[in-house]
MIKOL-410744 format. One record per residue: residue number from 0; x, y, z of N, C-alpha, C in turn. Coordinates in steps of 0.2 Angstrom, whole numbers. Each point is the difference from the previous one (the first is absolute). Layout:
MIKOL-410744
> NUM_X_Y_Z_X_Y_Z_X_Y_Z
...
This chain:
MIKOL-410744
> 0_-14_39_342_-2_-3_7_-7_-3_-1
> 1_-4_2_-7_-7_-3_3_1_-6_-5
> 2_5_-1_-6_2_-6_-1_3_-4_5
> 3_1_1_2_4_-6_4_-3_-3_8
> 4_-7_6_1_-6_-2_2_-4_-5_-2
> 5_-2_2_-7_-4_-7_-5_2_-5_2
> 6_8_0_-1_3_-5_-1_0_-5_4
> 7_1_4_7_0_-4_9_-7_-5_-1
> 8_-6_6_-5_-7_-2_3_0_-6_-4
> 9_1_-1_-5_2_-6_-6_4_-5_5
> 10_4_0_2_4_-4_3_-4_-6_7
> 11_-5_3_4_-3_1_3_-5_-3_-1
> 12_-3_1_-5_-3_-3_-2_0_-8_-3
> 13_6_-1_-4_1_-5_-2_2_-5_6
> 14_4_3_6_1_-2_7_-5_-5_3
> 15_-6_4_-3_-5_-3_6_-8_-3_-2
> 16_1_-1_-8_-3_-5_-2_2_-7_2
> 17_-8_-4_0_4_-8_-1_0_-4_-2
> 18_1_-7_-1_1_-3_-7_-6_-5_-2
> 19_-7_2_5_-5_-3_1_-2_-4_-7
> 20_0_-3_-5_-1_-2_-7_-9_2_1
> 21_-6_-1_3_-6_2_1_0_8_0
> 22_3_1_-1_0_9_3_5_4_-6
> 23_3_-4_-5_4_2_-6_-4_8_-3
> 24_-3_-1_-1_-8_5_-3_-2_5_2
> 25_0_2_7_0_4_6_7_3_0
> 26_5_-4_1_6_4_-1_3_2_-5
> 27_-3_-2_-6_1_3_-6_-4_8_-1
> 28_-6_-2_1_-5_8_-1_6_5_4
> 29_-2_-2_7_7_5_6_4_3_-5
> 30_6_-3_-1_4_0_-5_-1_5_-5
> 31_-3_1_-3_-3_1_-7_-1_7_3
> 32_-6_-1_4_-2_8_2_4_5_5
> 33_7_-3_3_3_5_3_5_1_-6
> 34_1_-4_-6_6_3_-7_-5_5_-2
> 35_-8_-1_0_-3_5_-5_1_7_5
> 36_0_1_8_1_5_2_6_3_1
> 37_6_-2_0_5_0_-2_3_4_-6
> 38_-5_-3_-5_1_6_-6_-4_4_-1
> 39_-4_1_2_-5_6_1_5_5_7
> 40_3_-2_4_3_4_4_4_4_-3
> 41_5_-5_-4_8_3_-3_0_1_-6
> 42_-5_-2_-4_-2_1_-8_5_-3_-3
> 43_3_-5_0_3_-6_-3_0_-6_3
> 44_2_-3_-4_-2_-8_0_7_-4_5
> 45_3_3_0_9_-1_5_-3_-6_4
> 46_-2_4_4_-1_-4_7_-7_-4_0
> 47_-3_2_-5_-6_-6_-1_3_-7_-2
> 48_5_2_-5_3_-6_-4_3_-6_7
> 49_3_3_5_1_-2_3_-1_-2_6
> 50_-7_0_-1_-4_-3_5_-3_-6_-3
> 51_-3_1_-6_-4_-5_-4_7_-6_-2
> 52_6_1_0_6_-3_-2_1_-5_9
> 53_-2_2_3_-1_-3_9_-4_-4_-2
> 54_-6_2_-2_-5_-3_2_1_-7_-5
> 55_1_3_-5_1_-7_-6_8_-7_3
> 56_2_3_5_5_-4_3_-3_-4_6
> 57_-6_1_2_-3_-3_6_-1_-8_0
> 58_1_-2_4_-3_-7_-2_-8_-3_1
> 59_-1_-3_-5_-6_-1_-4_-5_8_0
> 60_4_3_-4_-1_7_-3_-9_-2_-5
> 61_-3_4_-3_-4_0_-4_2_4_-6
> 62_3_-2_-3_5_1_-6_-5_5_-2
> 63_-6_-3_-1_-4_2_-8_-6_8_4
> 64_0_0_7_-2_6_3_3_7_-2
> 65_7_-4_3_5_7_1_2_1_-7
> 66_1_-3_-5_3_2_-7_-8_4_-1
> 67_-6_-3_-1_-5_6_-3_2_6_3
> 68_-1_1_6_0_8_2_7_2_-3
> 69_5_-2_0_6_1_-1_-2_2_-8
> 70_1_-4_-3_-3_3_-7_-4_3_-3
> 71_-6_4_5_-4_4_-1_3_8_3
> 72_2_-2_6_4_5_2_5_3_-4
> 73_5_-3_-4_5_2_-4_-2_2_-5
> 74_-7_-3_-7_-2_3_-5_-4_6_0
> 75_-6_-1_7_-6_5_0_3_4_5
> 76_4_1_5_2_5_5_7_4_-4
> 77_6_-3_-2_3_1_0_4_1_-8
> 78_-3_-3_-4_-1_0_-6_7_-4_-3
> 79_2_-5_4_5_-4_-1_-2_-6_-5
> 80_-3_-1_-6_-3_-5_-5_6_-4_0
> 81_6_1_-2_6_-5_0_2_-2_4
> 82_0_2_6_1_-3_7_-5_-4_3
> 83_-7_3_-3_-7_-5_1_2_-7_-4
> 84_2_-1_-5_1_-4_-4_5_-6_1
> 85_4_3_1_5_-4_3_-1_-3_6
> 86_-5_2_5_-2_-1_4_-5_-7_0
> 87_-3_-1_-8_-4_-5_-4_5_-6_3
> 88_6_2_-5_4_-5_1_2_-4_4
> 89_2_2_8_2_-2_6_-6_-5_0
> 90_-5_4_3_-7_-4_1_1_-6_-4
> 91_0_0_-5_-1_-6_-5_7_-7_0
> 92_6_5_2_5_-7_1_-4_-2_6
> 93_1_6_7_-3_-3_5_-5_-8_2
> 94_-5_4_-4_-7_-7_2_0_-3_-8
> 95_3_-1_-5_-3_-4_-4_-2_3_-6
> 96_-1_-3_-8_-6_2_-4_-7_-3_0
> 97_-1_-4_5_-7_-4_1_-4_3_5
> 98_0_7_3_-3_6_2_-6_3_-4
> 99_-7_-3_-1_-3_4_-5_-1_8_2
> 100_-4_1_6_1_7_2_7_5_1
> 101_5_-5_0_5_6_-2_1_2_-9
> 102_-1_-5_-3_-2_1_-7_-4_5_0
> 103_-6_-1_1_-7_6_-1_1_6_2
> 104_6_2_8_2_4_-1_6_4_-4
> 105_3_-4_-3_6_2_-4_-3_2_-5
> 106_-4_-1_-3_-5_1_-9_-3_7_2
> 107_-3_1_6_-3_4_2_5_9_0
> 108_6_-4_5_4_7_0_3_0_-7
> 109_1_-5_-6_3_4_-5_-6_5_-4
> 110_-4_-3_0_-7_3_-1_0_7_-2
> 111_1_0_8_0_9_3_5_3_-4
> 112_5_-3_4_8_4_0_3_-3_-6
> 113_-1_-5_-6_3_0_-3_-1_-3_-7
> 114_-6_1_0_-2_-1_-9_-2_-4_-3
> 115_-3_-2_-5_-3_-5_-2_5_-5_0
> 116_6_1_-5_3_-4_-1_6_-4_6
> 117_0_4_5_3_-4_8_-5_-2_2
> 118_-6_1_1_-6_-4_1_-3_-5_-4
> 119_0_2_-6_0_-9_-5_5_-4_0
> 120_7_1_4_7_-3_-1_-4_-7_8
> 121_0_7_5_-1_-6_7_-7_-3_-1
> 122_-4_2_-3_-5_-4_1_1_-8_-5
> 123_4_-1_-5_3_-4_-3_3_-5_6
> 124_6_5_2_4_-5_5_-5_-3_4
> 125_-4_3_3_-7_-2_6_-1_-6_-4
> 126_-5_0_-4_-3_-6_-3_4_-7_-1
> 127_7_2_-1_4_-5_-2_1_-2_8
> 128_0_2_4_4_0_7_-5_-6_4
> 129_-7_4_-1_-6_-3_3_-6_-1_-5
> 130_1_-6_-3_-3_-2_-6_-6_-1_3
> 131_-1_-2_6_-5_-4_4_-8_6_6
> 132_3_6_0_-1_5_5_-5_4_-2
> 133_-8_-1_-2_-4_2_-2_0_9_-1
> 134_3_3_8_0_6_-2_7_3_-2
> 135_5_-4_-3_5_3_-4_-5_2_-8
> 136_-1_-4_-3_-6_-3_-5_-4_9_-1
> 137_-4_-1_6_-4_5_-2_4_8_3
> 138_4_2_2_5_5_1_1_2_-6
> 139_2_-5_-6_4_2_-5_-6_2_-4
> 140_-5_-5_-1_-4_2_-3_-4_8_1
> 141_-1_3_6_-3_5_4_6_5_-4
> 142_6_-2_-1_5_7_-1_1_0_-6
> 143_-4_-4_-7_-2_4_-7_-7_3_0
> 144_-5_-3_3_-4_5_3_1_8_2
> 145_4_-1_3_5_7_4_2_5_-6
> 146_5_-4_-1_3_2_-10_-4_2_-4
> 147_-10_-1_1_-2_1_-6_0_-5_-6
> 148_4_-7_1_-1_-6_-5_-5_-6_3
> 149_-6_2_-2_-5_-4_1_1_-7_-5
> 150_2_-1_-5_2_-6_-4_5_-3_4
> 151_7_6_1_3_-4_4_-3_-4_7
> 152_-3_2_2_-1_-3_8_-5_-3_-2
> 153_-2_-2_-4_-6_-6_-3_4_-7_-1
> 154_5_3_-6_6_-6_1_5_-4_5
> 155_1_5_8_3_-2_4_-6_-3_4
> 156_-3_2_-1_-10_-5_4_1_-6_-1
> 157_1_0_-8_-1_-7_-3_6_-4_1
> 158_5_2_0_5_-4_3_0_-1_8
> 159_-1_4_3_0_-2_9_-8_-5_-1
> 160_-4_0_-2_-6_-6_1_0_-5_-4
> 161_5_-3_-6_6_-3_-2_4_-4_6
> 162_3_5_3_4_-4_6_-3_-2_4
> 163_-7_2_1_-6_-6_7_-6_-3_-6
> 164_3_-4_-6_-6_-3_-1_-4_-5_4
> 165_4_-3_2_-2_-5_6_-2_4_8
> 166_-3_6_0_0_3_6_-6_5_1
> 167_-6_-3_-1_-6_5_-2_-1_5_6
> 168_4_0_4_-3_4_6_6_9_-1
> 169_4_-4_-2_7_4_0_-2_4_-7
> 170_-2_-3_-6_-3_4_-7_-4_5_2
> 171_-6_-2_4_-4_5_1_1_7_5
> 172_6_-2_5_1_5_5_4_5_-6
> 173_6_-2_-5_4_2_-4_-4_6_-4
> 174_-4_-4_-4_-7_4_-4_-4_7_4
> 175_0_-2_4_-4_4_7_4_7_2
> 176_6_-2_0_5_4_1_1_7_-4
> 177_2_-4_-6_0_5_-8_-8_3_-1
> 178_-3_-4_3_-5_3_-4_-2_7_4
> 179_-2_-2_8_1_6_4_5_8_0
> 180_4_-4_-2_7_5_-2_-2_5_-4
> 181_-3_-3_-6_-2_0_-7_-4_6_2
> 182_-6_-2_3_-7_5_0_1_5_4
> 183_6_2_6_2_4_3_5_5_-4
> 184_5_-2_-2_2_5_-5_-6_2_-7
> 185_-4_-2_-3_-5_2_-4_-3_5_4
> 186_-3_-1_5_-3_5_5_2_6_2
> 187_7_-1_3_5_6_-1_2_4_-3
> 188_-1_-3_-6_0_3_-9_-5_5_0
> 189_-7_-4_1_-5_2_-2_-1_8_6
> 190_4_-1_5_-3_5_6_6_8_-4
> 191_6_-2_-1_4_4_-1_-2_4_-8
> 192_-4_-5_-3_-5_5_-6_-4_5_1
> 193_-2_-3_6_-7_1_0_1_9_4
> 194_5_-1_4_4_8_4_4_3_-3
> 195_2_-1_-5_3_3_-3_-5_4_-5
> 196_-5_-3_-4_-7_1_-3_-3_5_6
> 197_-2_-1_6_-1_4_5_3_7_0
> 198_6_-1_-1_2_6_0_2_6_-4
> 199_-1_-2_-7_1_1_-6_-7_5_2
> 200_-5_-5_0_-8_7_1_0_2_3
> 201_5_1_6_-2_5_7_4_8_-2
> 202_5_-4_-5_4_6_0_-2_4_-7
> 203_-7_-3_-4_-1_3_-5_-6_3_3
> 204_-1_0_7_-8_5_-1_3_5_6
> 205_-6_5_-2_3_7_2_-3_0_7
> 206_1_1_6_-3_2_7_-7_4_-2
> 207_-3_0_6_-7_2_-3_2_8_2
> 208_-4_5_-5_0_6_3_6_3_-5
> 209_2_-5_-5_8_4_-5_-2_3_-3
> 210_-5_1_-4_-3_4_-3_0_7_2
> 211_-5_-3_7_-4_7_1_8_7_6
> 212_4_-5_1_8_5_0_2_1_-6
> 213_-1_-3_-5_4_3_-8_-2_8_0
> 214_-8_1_3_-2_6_-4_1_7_4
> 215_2_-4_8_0_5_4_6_6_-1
């Protein structure tokens, strides 16, 4: 019965949106956060799928709204990576390969959920896709950084500031980007040494007063 309730509310929902094209954004979030309560209520995705599955059928829908949360919901809530993925997919027949933010995020989610080598596969296709799109360029480069290949990501620097020779404004935001990335992970290096060191000598010294209980 409480299925079939959702299901009314879902229905209801999609009922009484409207086709506003200024308002696409707004009725995407809605969307989005009555699927995420949805599955917080019944603890599956059933009924969430099918509300986000509505909402992608709307006219002048916000494709790239509703797939994030939809894709974040399936991989971080729900643990669905290959469902997340495939999810990639749609999105990308949907709107095109000349999308550089859905690139940025595609490298990102393999990143996480799926390894160097799925993340060095799409940030490939990206670059080929959108040869032009300063933050596909640096995306790729930020995720050999991520990996630990500092040479590497020197290399794809050099080649995404290669692709804007003629574009001194674009080089430098590019450069700015990696480099920032750069100094942030160092930092996070540096702070996770530094607490682990921290903790190393907290738990080699004795509370005060050990001693003087040893003799009691």
């Amino acid at each position: 019965m409480e299925k079939v309730e959702a299901r009314r509310r879902v229905y209801e929902f999609l009922d009484t949106v409207d086709g506003d094209p200024t308002r696409a954004r707004g009725r995407a979030v809605r969307c989005c956060e009555m699927a995420l309560n949805l599955y917080a209520e019944y603890g599956d995705m059933t009924e969430a799928r099918g509300l986000l599955r509505g909402g992608l059928m709307q006219r002048d829908a916000d494709y790239g709204s509703i797939y994030r949360w939809w894709i974040a919901m399936e991989a971080d809530h729900a643990g669905n990576v290959d469902f997340a993925r495939a999810l990639f997919g749609e999105w990308r027949a949907l709107c095109g390969d000349e999308d550089g933010g859905f690139w940025c995020r595609y490298i990102a989610f393999e990143a996480r959920h799926g390894g160097a080598r799925r993340a060095r596969d799409v940030a490939e296709a990206a670059v080929q896709a959108c040869p032009g799109e300063p933050a596909v360029h640096a995306k790729c480069a930020r995720l050999e950084l991520l990996l630990g290949h500092e040479d590497r990501a020197l290399a794809v620097l050099a080649r995404g500031l290669a692709a804007f020779d003629s574009d001194a404004a674009a080089q430098e935001w590019l450069v700015d980007q990696v480099r920032v990335y750069r100094d942030a992970l160092r930092r996070r290096t540096l702070a996770g040494r530094l607490r682990s060191c921290c903790r190393a000598v907290m738990a080699s010294r004795r509370p005060r007063g050990y001693e003087r209980l040893q003799t009691v």
